[in-house]
C-alpha positions in Angstrom: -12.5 -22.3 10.1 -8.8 -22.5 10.4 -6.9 -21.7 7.6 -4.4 -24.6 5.4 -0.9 -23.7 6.3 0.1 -25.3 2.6 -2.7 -23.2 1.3 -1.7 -20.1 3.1 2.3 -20.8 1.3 0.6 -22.1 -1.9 -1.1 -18.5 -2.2 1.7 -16.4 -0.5 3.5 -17.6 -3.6 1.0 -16.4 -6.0 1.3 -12.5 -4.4 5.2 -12.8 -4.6 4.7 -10.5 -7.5 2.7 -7.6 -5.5 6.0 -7.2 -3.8 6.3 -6.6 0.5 2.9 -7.2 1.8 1.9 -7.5 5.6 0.2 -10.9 6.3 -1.4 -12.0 9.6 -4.1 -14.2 11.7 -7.6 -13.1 10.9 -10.4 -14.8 12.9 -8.8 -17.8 12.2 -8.0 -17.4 8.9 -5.0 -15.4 7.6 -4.8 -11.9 6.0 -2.6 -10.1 3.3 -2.4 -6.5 3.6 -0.9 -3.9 1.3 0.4 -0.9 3.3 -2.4 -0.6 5.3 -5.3 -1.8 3.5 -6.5 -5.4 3.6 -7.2 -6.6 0.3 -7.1 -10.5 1.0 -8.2 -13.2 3.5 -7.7 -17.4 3.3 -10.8 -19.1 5.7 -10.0 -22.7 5.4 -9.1 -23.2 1.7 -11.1 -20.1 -0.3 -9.1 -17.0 -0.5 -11.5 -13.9 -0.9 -10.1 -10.8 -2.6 -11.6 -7.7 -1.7 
């Protein structure tokens, strides 16, 4: 399940205010990562937090 590229901005936009965050292809979704620690992941248009 690919993951929305508007989506993916839509939400990226949303975190702006977590501040620098590592982002990245996840199983063919996309991931947000906070130093080291994965806390978010888009699979098609659902974002789950962890």
């Amino acid at each position: 399940m690919n993951a929305n590229p508007e989506f993916i901005d839509y939400v990226k936009a949303l975190f702006v205010p977590l501040g620098e965050l590592k982002e990245g292809k996840f199983f063919g979704g996309f991931a947000f990562k906070s130093r080291v620690k994965q806390f978010a992941m888009i699979m098609g248009n659902t974002v789950f937090l962890c």
